[in-house]
N, C-alpha and C positions, 0 to 999 in steps of 0.2 A: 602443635604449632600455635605460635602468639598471634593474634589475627590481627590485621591492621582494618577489614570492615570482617563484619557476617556477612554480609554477601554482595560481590562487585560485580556490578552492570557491565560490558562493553558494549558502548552504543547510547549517544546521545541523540537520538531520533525519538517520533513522540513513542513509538512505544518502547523504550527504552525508558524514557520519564515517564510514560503512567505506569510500567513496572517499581520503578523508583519511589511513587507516588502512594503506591498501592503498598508497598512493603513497608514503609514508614508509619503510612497510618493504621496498616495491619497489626503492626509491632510495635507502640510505640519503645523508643530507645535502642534501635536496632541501627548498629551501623552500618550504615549502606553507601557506597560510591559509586558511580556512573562516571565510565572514563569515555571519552572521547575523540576521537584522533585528529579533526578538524580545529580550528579556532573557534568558529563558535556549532552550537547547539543546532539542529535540527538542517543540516548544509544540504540534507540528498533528498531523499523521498517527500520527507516532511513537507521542505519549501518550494518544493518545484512539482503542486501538482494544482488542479485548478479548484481544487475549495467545497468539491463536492462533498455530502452528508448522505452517503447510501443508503437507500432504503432497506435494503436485500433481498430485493425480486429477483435477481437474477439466479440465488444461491441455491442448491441441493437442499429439501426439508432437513432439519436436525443435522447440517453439518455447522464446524465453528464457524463459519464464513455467515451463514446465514441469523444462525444464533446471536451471534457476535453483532454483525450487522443492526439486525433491527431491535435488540436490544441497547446497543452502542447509539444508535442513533437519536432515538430520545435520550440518550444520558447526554451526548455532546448536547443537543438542545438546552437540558436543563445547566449543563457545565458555563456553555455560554454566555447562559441570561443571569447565573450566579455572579459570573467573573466581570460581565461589562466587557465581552467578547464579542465584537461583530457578528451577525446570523441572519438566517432568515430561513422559515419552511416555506419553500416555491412552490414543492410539487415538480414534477416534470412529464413530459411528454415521451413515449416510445412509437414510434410512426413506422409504419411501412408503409413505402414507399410505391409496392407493385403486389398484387395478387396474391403472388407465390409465397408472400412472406407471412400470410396470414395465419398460419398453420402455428409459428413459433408464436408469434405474438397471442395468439388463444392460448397457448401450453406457456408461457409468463402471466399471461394473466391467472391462471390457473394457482403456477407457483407463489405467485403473490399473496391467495385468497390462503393456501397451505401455509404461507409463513405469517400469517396472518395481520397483512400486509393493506391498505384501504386502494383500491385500484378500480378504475371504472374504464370497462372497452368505450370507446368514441367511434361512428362513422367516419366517412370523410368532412361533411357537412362543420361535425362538431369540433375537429380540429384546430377553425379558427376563429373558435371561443376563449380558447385558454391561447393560441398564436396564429394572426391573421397572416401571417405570411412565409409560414410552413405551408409544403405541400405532402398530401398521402391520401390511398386509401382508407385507413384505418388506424387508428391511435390505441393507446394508454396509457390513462392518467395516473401516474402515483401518488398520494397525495401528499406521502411523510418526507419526500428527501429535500433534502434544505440546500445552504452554504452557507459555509461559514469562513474563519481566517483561523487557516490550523499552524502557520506557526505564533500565531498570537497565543494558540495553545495551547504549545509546548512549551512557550516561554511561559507561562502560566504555571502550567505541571511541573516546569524544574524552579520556580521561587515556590508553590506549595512544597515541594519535597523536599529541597534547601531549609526552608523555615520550619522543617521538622526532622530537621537532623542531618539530611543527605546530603556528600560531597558531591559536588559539580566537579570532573577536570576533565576543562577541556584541553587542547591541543597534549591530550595524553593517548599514545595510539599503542597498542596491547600485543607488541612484538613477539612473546615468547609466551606458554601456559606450561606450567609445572603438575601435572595434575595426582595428587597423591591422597593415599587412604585420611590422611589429618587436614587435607585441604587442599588448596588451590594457592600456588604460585605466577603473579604474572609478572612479565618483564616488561620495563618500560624501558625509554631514555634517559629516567631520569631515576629508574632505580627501581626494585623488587616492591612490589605490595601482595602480602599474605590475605587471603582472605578461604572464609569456611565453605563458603557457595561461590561460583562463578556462571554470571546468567549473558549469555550469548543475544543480544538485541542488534547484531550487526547490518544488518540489513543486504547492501549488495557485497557485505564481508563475509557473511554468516557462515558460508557452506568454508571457507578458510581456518575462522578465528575456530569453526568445530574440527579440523583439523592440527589446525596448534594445539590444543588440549588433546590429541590421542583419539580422537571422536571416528569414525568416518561417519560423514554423515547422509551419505547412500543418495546425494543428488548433487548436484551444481547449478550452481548459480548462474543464468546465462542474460545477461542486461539487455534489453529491450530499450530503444529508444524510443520517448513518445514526443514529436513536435511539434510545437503548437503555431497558431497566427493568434491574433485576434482583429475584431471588428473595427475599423477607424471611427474614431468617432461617433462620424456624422452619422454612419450607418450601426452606431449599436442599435438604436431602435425599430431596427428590424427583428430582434430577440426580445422577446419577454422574460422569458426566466432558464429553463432549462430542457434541450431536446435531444432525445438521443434517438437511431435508426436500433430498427431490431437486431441483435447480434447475433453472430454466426455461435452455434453452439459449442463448435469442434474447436472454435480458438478463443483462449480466455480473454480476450482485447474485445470492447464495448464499439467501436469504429469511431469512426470519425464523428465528433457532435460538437451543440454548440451550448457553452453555459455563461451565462450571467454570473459575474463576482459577487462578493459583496463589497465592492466598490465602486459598483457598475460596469465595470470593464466585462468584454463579451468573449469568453474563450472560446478559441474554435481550433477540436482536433482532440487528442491526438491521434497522427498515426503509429504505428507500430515496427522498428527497422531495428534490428541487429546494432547495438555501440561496439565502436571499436576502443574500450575502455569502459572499466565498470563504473567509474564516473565520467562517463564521454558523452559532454552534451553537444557534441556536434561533430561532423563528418572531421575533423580538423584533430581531434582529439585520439590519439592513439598508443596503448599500449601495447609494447610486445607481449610482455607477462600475461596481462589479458587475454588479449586474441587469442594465445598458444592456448592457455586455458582453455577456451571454448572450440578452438579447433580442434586439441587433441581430445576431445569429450563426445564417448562415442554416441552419447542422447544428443547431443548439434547437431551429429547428418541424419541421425531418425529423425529429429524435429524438422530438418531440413528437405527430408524426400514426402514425408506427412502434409506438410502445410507451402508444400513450394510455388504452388502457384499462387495463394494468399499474398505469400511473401514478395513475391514479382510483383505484386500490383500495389505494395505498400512503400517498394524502392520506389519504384515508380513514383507514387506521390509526392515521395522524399525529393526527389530528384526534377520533381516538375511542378510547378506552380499550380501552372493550367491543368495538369491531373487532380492536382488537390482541389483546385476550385468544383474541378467537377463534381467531385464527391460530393463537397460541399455542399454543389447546388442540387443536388437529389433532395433534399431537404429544404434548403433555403433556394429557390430558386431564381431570385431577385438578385443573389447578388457576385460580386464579379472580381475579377484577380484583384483587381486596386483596391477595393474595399480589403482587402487582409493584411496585416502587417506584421512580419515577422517578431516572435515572442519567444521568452526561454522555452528551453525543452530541458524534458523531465528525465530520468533512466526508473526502470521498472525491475526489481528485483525476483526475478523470475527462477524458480527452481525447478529445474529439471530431472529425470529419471533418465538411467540409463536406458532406458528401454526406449527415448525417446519421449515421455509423457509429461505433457505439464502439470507441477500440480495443482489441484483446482481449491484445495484446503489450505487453508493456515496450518501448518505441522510445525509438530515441536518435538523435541528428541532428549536426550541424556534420563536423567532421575524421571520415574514415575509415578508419582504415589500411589497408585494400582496397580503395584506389581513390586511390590516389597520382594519376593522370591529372587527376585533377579540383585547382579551384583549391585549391590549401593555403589554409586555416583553422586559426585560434587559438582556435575555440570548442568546444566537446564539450557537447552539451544532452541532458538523461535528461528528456524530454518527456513521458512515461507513467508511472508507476510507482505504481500503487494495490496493492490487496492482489493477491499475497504478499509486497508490496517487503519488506515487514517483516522475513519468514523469508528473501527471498532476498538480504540486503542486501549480507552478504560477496560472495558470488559477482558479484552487481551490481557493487560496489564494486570489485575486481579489473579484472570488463570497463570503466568507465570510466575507472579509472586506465590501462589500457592503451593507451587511445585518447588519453586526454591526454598520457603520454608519449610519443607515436609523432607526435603533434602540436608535441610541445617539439621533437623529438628534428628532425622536417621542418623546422622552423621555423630552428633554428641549421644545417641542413644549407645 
């Protein structure tokens, strides 16, 4: 086959560009495209989330989530201060709120010290040292997690990856994959592009575009809506920098908290509800195709009978102002429905197991390169990647350029 790139991206999201990014400067003169089916670049996850730089206290020791993380995170630091990218490291605050929660917040501080991560437990006393007007018994300070302005960059990642070679197209959306022993076929609207590798960066497409290629890819994608307020004005300085409640362990959502931009703006939220479309930023947004999707998927009603009283009390929020405030003010307790004012909301690309289980890893599927024995594959699919993808995009982006080219590399062998 005549190849029209060596290896084509779907998915212009950041990590779709720091794959992009990574493969170019891996190789230089390696042709690489990154399609994407939007008009512009970085339309879902990327821009609609509030700016956080994860530490990775929360992650498993030595899984990618964690690795990725607090690795990722000082690179985004240094990526930012390179570019003349908006940033800043805050630090933040994890506070419990009552007694009972002090158990997990010791077992974070704990994982912290493991991922080796700077975190100091605080009493209550010390709490409104770093923010006078949080309430808790007990805190933790992290010291490393920042914010920053992540589609400033992505738009970054795709002019460095452009300026070394890679096609950008966007409103190009990846209808058909041909996937054959001499390469990869995909169909557009606007005509066939041959390529040697095809690397799967879809995000809330992923678990799809690895079925257009012949894939299954052993979970589904089930969109989470997360939605936010923010602080009015007058009352952002009621936030210092960045607070989040201790999280439930059993469910991959952080709860409700409250972060400081790097524009000052004070995000507060989100919660976590079911979209009825995998790009459905609001109750109004509805796909059939979707819904049936996630209804006929028999891990929905495990996920559904698992986490169902969770899930009642996060409509609930959705659904009520005065629920949300409350939450709210378990933390902030100063302040009051009016102070909040309705903000975009985000969708979470969440991957599910049939069984029911979310998963807690970044997972990626097709070619291996540790495991040559198995049949060669032209495809590399990043099937998970919700938050930290954000902060751990570079390092993301590295590991699946690696596998795509290990994938080229078998392929002409």
């Amino acid at each position: 086959m005549a190849y029209d790139y060596d290896v084509l991206v779907v998915g212009g999201g950041i990590v779709g560009l720091a794959t992009a990014y990574a493969l170019v400067r891996g190789r230089p003169g390696l042709a690489v495209g990154v399609l994407e089916k939007e008009d512009f670049l970085a339309s879902h996850q990327t821009g609609r989330n509030s700016g956080v730089i994860h530490s990775g206290v929360y992650y498993r020791p030595g899984s990618f989530k964690a690795r990725f993380a607090v690795g990722g995170a000082a690179e985004m630091v240094e990526f930012c201060r390179e570019h003349g990218i908006a940033y800043e490291v805050t630090g933040k605050l994890i506070v419990a709120v009552d007694r009972e929660e002090l158990p997990r917040l010791h077992a974070l501080a704990q994982r912290g010290r493991e991922n080796g991560i700077p975190v100091r437990e605080l009493g209550a006393a010390q709490i409104g040292d770093f923010e006078p007007h949080v309430a808790g018994v007990a805190g933790l300070h992290v010291g490393s997690t920042g914010i920053c302005d992540f589609p400033a960059v992505a738009r970054t990642l795709a002019k460095l990856a452009e300026e070394a070679g890679a096609e950008l197209r966007p409103a190009t959306e990846a209808r058909s994959v041909a996937h054959r022993a001499d390469g990869v076929t995909v169909g557009t609207r606007r005509g066939e592009l041959r390529a040697g590798v095809l690397v799967n960066c879809a995000g809330l497409q992923s678990d799809r575009v690895a079925r257009l290629a012949g894939d299954d890819p052993g979970v589904r994608i089930v969109p989470f809506r997360g939605e936010y307020y923010t602080l009015a004005p007058e009352r952002q300085g009621l936030v210092r920098g960045l607070v989040y409640p201790v999280p439930d362990p059993a469910f991959p959502f952080l709860g409700v908290h409250l972060t400081r931009g790097v524009h000052g703006e004070v995000h507060v939220g989100p919660n976590a509800v079911p979209a009825l479309a995998r790009e459905g930023y609001d109750w109004r947004t509805v796909r059939l195709r979707d819904v049936a999707d996630t209804v006929a998927y028999p891990g929905t009603w495990r996920v559904a009978r698992r986490h169902w009283r969770y899930e009642v009390g996060e409509l609930h929020r959705s659904l009520s102002k005065r629920a949300f405030t409350a939450a709210v003010r378990r933390l902030l307790p100063e302040v009051s429905a009016g102070d909040l004012v309705p903000a975009a909301a985000g969708v979470r690309a969440q991957a599910v197991a049939r069984d029911g289980s979310l998963l807690d890893d970044f997972a990626f599927a097709g070619f291996d390169p540790e495991a040559r024995a198995a049949a060669p594959s032209r495809l590399v699919h990043v099937l998970n990647a919700p938050s930290p993808a954000a902060t751990a995009s570079l390092p993301i982006g590295r590991e699946v350029a690696r596998r795509a080219l290990a994938a080229l590399d078998a392929g002409r062998g």
